[in-house]
NUSE-54679 format. One record per residue (C-alpha): residue in one letter; x, y, z. Coordinates in steps of 0.5 Angstrom, whole numbers, padded with zeros to 4 digits, always signed. Example, Ala and Ser with C-alpha at 12.3 -4.5 7.8 and 13.67 -1.06 7.14 Angstrom:
2
A+0025-0009+0016
S+0027-0002+0014
! end
This chain:
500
X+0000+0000+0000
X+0004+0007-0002
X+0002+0013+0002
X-0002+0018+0001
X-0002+0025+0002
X-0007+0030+0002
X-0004+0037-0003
X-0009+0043-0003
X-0011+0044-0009
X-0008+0038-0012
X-0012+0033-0007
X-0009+0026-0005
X-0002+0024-0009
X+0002+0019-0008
X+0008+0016-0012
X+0006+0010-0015
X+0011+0004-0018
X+0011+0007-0024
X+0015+0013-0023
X+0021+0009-0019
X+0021+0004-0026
X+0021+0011-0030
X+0027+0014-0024
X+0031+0008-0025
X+0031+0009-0032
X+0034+0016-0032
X+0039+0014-0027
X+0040+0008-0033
X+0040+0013-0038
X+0046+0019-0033
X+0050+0013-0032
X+0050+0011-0038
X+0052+0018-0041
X+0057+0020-0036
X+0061+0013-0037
X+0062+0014-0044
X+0064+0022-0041
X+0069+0020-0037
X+0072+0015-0042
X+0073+0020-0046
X+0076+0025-0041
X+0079+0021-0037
X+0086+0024-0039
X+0084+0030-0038
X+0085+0030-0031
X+0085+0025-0025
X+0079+0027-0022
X+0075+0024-0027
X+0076+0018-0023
X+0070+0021-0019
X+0066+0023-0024
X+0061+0017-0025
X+0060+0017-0018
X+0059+0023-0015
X+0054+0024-0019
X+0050+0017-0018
X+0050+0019-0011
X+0047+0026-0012
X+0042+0022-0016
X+0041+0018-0010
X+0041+0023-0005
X+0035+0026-0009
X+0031+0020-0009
X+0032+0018-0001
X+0029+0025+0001
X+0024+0025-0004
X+0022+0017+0000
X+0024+0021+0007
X+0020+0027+0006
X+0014+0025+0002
X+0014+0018+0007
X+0016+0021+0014
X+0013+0029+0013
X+0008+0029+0008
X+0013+0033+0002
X+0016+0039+0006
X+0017+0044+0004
X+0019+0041-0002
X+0012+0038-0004
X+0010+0046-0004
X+0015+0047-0009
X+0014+0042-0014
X+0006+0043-0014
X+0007+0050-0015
X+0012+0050-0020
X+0007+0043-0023
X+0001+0048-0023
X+0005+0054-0027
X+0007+0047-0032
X-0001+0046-0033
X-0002+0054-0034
X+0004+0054-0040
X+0000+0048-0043
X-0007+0051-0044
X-0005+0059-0044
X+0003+0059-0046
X+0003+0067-0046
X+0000+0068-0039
X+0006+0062-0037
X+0011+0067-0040
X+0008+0074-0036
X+0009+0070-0030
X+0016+0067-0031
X+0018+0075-0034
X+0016+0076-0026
X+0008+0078-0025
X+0005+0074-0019
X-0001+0079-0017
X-0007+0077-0014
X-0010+0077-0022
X-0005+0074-0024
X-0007+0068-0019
X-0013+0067-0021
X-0012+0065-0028
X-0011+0058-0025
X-0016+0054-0025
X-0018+0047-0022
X-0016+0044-0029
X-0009+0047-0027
X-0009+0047-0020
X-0007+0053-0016
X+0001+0055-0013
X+0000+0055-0006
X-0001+0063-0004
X+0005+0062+0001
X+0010+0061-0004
X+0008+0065-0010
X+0006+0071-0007
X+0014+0072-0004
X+0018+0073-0009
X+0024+0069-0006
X+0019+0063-0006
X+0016+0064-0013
X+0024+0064-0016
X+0024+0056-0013
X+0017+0056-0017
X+0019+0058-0023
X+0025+0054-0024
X+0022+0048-0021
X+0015+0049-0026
X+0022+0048-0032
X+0024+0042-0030
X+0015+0040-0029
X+0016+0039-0037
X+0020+0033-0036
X+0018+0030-0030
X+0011+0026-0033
X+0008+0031-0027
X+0012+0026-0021
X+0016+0029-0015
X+0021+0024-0015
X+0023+0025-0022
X+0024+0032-0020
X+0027+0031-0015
X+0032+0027-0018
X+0032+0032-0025
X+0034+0038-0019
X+0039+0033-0017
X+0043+0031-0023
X+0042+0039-0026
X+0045+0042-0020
X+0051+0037-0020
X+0055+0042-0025
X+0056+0048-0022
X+0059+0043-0016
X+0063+0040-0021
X+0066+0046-0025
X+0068+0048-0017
X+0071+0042-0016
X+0075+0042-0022
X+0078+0048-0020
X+0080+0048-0014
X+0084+0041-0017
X+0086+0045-0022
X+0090+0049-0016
X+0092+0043-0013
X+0092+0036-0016
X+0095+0032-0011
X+0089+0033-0007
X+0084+0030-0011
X+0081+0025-0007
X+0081+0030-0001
X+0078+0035-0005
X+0073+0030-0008
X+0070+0029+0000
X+0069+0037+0000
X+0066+0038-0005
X+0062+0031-0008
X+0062+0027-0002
X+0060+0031+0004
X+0053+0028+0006
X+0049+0034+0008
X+0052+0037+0001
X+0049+0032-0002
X+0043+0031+0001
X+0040+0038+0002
X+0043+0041-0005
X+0039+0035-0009
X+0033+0037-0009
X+0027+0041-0010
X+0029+0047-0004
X+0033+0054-0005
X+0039+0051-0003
X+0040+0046-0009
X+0039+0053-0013
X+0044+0057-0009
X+0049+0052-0007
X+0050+0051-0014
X+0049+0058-0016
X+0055+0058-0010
X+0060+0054-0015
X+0058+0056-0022
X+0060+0063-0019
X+0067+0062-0016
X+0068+0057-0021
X+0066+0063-0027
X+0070+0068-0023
X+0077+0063-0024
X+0076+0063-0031
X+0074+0070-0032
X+0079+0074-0028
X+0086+0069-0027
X+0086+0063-0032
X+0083+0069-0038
X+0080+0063-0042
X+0072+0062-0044
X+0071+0069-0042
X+0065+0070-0046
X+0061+0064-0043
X+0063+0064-0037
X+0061+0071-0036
X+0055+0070-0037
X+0055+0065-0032
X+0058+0068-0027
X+0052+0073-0029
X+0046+0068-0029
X+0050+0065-0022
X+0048+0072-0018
X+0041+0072-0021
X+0040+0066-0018
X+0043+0069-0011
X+0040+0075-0011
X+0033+0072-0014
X+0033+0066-0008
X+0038+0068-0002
X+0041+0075-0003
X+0045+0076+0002
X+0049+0070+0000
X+0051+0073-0006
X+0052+0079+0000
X+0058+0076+0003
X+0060+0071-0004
X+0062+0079-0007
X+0065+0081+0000
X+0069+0075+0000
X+0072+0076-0009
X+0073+0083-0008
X+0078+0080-0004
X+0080+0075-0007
X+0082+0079-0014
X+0085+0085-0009
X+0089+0080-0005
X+0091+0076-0011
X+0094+0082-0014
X+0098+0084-0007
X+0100+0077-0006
X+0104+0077-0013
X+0108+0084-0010
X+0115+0080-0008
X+0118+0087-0005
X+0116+0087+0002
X+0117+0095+0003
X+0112+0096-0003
X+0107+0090+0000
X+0108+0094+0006
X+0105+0100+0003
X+0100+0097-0001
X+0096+0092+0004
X+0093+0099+0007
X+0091+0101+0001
X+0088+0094-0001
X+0085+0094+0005
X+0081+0100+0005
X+0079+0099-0003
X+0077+0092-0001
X+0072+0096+0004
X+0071+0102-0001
X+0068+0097-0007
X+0065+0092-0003
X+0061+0097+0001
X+0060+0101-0006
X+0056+0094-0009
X+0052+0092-0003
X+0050+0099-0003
X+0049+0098-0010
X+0045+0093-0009
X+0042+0095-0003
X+0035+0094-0008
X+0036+0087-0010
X+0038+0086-0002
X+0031+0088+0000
X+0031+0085+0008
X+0038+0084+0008
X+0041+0090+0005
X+0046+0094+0009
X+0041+0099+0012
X+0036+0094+0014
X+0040+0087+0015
X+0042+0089+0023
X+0034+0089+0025
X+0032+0084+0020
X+0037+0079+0023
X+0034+0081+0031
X+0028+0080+0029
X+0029+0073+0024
X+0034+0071+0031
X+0028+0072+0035
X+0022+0069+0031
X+0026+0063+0030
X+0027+0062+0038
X+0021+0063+0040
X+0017+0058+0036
X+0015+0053+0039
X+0015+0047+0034
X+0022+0048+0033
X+0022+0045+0041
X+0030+0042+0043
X+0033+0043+0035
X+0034+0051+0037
X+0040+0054+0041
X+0041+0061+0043
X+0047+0066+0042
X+0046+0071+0046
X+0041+0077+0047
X+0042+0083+0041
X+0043+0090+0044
X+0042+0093+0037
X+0048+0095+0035
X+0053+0092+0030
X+0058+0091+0036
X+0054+0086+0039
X+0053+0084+0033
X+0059+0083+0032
X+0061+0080+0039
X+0057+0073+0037
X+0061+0071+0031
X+0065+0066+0034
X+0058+0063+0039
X+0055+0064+0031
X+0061+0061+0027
X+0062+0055+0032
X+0054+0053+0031
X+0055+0054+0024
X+0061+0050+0023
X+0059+0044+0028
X+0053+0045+0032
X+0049+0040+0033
X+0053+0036+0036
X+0052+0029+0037
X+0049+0031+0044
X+0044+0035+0042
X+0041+0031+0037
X+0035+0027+0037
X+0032+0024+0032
X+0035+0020+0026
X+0037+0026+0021
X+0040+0031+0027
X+0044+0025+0028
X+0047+0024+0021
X+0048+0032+0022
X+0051+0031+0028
X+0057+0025+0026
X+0058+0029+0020
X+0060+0036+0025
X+0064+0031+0029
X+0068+0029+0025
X+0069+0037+0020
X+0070+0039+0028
X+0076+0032+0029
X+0079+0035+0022
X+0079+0042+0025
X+0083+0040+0031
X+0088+0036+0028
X+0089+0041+0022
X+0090+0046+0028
X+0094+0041+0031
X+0098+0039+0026
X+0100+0046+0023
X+0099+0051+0028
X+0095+0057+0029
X+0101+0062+0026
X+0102+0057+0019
X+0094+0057+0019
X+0095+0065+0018
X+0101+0065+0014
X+0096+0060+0009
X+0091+0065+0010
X+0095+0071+0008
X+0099+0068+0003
X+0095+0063-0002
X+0089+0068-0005
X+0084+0062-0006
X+0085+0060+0001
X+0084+0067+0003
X+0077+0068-0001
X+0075+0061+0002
X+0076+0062+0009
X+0073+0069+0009
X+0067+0066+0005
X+0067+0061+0009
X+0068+0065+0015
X+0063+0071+0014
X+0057+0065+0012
X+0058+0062+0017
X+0057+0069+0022
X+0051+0070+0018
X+0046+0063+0019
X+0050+0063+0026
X+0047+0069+0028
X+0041+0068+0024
X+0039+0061+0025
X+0038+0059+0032
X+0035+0052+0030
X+0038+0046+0028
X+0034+0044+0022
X+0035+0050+0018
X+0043+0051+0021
X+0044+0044+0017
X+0041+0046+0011
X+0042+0053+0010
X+0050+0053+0012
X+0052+0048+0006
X+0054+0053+0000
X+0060+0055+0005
X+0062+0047+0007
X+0066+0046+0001
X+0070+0052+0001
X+0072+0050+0010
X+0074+0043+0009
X+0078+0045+0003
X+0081+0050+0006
X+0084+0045+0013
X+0086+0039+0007
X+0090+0044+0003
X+0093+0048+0009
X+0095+0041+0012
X+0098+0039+0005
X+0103+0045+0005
X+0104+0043+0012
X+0106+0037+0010
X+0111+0040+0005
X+0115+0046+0009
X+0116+0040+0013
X+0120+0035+0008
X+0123+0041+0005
X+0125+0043+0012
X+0128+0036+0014
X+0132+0036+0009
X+0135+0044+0010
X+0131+0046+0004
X+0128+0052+0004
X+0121+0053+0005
X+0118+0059+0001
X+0110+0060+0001
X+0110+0065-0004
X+0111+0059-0009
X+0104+0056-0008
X+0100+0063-0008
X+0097+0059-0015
X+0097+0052-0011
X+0102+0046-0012
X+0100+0044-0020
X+0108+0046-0021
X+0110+0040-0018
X+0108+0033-0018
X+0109+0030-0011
X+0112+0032-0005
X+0118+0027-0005
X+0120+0029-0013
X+0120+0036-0010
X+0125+0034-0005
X+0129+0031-0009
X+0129+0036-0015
X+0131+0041-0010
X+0136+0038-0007
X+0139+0036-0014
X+0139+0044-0014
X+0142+0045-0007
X+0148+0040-0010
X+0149+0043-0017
X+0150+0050-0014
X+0154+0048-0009
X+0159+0044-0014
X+0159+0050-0018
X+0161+0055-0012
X+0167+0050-0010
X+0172+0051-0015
X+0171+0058-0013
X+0173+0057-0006
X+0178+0053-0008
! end
């Protein structure tokens, strides 16, 4: 017998058996297709060892939360989504024109109503709130190739949104080769990741979004190569931001004007000059970002510059004192409406966002899996801490450009669903655009460790400055060694005689 649920609008829905016999299909089909993909670029790099599957685990991931969801909740939030986003499918098939008004933006009341019981209606909740009616839209795009199922959407949401992940992924390995394993958990294998960023729900959206950003930028800006396409997809990447989750695209531009500026410094190889110059990058680094979001300040709305302190007072407050969130909420502190309190619980905030719950504190199977995942990101945290120490961690910070634009978005999200998020439930899925960067941020830090400590047993120099474009110039650890090594030998022979 397959559950039932009772939709408004749309009456009793249930996932029948055809539709897992058509998701095993697609699954079928994508497998398929990305093992000729990988067969045929396997040589351009070694991460396409976890291309198939990556991407067979997205695909799962999008198919156990549809079981979970519509089996255990009655479809969530997600269900919302998808029968929305069916209606407007329904509506472009009897009135192609009026479903093209409303995918250019108009959600009126008259505009509602031009759904019928033949069409079924977008929940007004979700339609009516222009963050919620982007969702709708995206989601009424994939209804076209979905045979009207929610698991088939989910699943299409999941294989869709692995691409953005992907490009990212490619390029942190494209600065560091040598970790592509580790740089595969980050990005691929992260369960939460995978699993609140597959189906139909603003953080799939954002998170690849998030990816297809960073990525475009590092195509645009530093490798110079595909300018035009990846331009327009650093421009489709920041619609989606600031149409679903504005304030990630607030902190994600905060965290590139650094990137580019400190790129720029970092290159400077005089120490006087660079002396000079970090002031000034710093306070152009202030200057431009305050002048973008200020810019933006419309497409913001809440989260604008001007209203983001009392909309997070208030966020904070209203989450809290729900009750239906019972023992999954936490408390950070008490505002005093200033940004310096503000300010004064970003390390409360960070921690809650980097590895809150903690496995004491969950209660039910899904908090659990949360909770082991944060345990084991906080034991990775501690041993890089351990390992490299706080003054290396720093060094890295300050002298490789990608690790800096990690960390610091890495940081500043964290503050900012720390802050805002005083719930277990939201924290796990809000939080997953930032994960990526801060686990491959302690895996890379660790690595270069693991180098300066080579080369510094062997009394060789260890100069950081070599790494601000990664370590894709060296093969591994021992070769560098001994490649070193051979050099000191050679110029010393060649001092020799000279002595003699």
């Amino acid at each position: 017998m397959l559950a039932v649920v009772r939709t408004t609008y749309f009456g009793e829905q249930r996932i029948d058996y055809w539709e897992y016999l058509v998701a095993l299909l697609y699954i079928a089909l994508v497998y398929v297709y990305f093992s000729r993909q990988r067969e045929l670029k396997k040589n351009a790099g070694p991460e396409y060892r976890y291309f198939l599957p990556a991407i067979l685990c997205k695909m799962l991931a999008g198919v156990f939360f549809t079981v979970i969801y519509h089996y255990k909740y009655g479809g969530g939030d997600s269900a919302a989504y998808f029968y929305s986003g069916l209606a407007m499918r329904n509506l472009a098939l009897e009135q192609p024109m009026e479903y093209i008004r409303q995918m250019l933006g108009e959600n009126t009341m008259e505009a509602w109503y031009k759904y019928s019981l033949f069409t079924g209606k977008p929940y007004q909740f979700m339609y009516f709130d222009d963050r919620t009616y982007a969702v709708v839209r995206m989601a009424s795009l994939v209804a076209f190739f979905s045979f009207s199922s929610f698991l088939i959407t989910n699943l299409l949401m999941a294989i869709l949104s692995f691409f953005g992940v992907w490009a990212c992924y490619r390029t942190f390995v494209g600065y560091f080769p040598q970790l592509v394993g580790p740089l595969a958990t980050s990005f691929l294998f992260m369960p939460s990741s995978i699993f609140w960023g597959s189906p139909v729900l603003k953080d799939t959206i954002t998170f690849s979004a998030v990816c297809w950003w960073v990525h475009a930028v590092d195509e645009v800006f530093f490798k110079k190569r595909r300018i035009m396409n990846r331009s327009i997809i650093m421009v489709l990447s920041a619609m989606a931001m600031l149409m679903v989750k504005p304030y990630i695209f607030m902190v994600l531009v905060s965290a590139t004007v650094l990137w580019l500026f400190y790129h720029r410094l970092v290159a400077v190889r005089n120490l006087l000059f660079k002396f000079v110059l970090f002031p000034i990058t710093l306070a152009l680094f202030v200057g431009v970002t305050i002048f973008i979001l200020n810019k933006l300040g419309d497409s913001l709305g809440q989260f604008a510059l001007d209203g983001a302190l009392k909309s997070i007072e208030t966020t904070q407050k209203d989450l809290l004192r729900s009750e239906s969130y019972g023992a999954n909420s936490f408390d950070v502190g008490e505002f005093d409406g200033t940004w310096f309190g503000m300010v004064s619980k970003f390390p409360v905030a960070v921690n809650a966002a980097f590895f809150r719950p903690y496995i004491w504190e969950t209660n039910n199977f899904t908090m659990l899996l949360s909770g082991l995942e944060n345990t084991w990101v906080l034991l990775l945290a501690v041993f890089t801490l351990v390992r490299v120490g706080p003054r290396f961690i720093i060094q890295c910070m300050a002298g490789v450009p990608l690790l800096t634009m990690s960390i610091s978005f890495a940081l500043l999200f964290a503050f900012a669903v720390g802050v805002s998020t005083p719930n277990f439930g939201a924290l796990v899925r809000f939080k997953i655009p930032m994960v990526p960067f801060f686990i491959s941020f302690l895996y890379i830090v660790v690595y270069l460790s693991r180098i300066k400590w080579a080369l510094t047993k062997e009394r060789l120099r260890f100069d950081l400055g070599e790494f601000r474009m990664g370590t894709a110039h060296i093969g591994n650890i021992v070769d560098m060694v001994w490649q070193r090594r051979k050099q000191k030998l050679q110029r010393w022979a060649m001092s020799a005689p000279e002595q003699t």
